[in-house]
N, C-alpha and C positions, 0 to 999 in steps of 0.2 A: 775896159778902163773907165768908162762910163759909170759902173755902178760903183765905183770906189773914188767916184769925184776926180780924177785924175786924166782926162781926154787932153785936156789941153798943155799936160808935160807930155805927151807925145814926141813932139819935133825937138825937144829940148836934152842937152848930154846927162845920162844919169849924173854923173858928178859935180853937176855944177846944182843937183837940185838940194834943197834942205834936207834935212834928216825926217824929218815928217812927211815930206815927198818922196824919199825914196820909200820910206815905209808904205805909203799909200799904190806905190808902183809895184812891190814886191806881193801886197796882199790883191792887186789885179793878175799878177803874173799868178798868183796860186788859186784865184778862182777859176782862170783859164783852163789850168790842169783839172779843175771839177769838175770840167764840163765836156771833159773827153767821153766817149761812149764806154761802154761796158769795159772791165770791171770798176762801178764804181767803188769808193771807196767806203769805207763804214766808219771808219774815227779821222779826224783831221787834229794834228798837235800843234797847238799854237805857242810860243815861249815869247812874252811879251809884247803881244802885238799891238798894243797899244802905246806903247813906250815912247815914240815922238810923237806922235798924235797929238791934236789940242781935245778938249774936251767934245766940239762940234763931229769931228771924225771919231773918236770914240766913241761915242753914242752910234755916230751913222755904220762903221763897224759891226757893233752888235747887235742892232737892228737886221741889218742886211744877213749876218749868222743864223739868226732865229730862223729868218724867211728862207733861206737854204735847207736849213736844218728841217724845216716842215715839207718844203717842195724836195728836197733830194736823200731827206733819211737818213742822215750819216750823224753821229757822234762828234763833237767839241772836246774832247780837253785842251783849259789852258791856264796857263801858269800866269799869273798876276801878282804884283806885288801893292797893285792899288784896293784894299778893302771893301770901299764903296762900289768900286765896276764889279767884283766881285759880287758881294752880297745883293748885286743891283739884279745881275745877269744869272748869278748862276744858277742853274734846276735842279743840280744835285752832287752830293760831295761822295767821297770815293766809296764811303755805304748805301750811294741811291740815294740819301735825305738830303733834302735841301739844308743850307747850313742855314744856324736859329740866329745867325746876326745881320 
């Protein structure tokens, strides 16, 4: 919970937390499952994970992706509808090339 900023909704009812906190809750709960032992996994699907986020977790999000992504070798796709997080983050589009925008 720690690495997705989110310790201190611990003791708290998922339902009573914002939309941005539960989202931050749900992306602890599926790094939990990364870090089960073998078989890990090779691609992780993301659909909108950014979507109540503020911009400070967005960022911290895709940061912490990368850093996984180098320490545990697994694959990202993820479906965004924000441009910018997109052309910011991403390494490569469904032919391998990075997209030219």
């Amino acid at each position: 919970m720690a690495l997705c900023d989110c310790s201190q909704l611990a003791s708290r009812d998922y339902r009573q937390l914002s939309g941005g906190e539960q989202q931050r809750v749900q992306l602890a709960r599926l790094l939990v499952q990364l870090w089960e032992p073998e078989p890990s996994p090779k691609w992780l699907f993301l659909d909108e994970p950014t979507s109540a986020l503020d911009i400070h977790h967005q960022q911290h999000l895709f940061r912490l992706l990368r850093q996984l992504v180098r320490e545990r070798q697994f694959n990202v796709c993820c479906v965004l509808h924000d441009l910018n997080l997109a052309a910011r983050y991403a390494t490569g589009g469904a032919d391998g090339k990075r997209p030219p925008y």
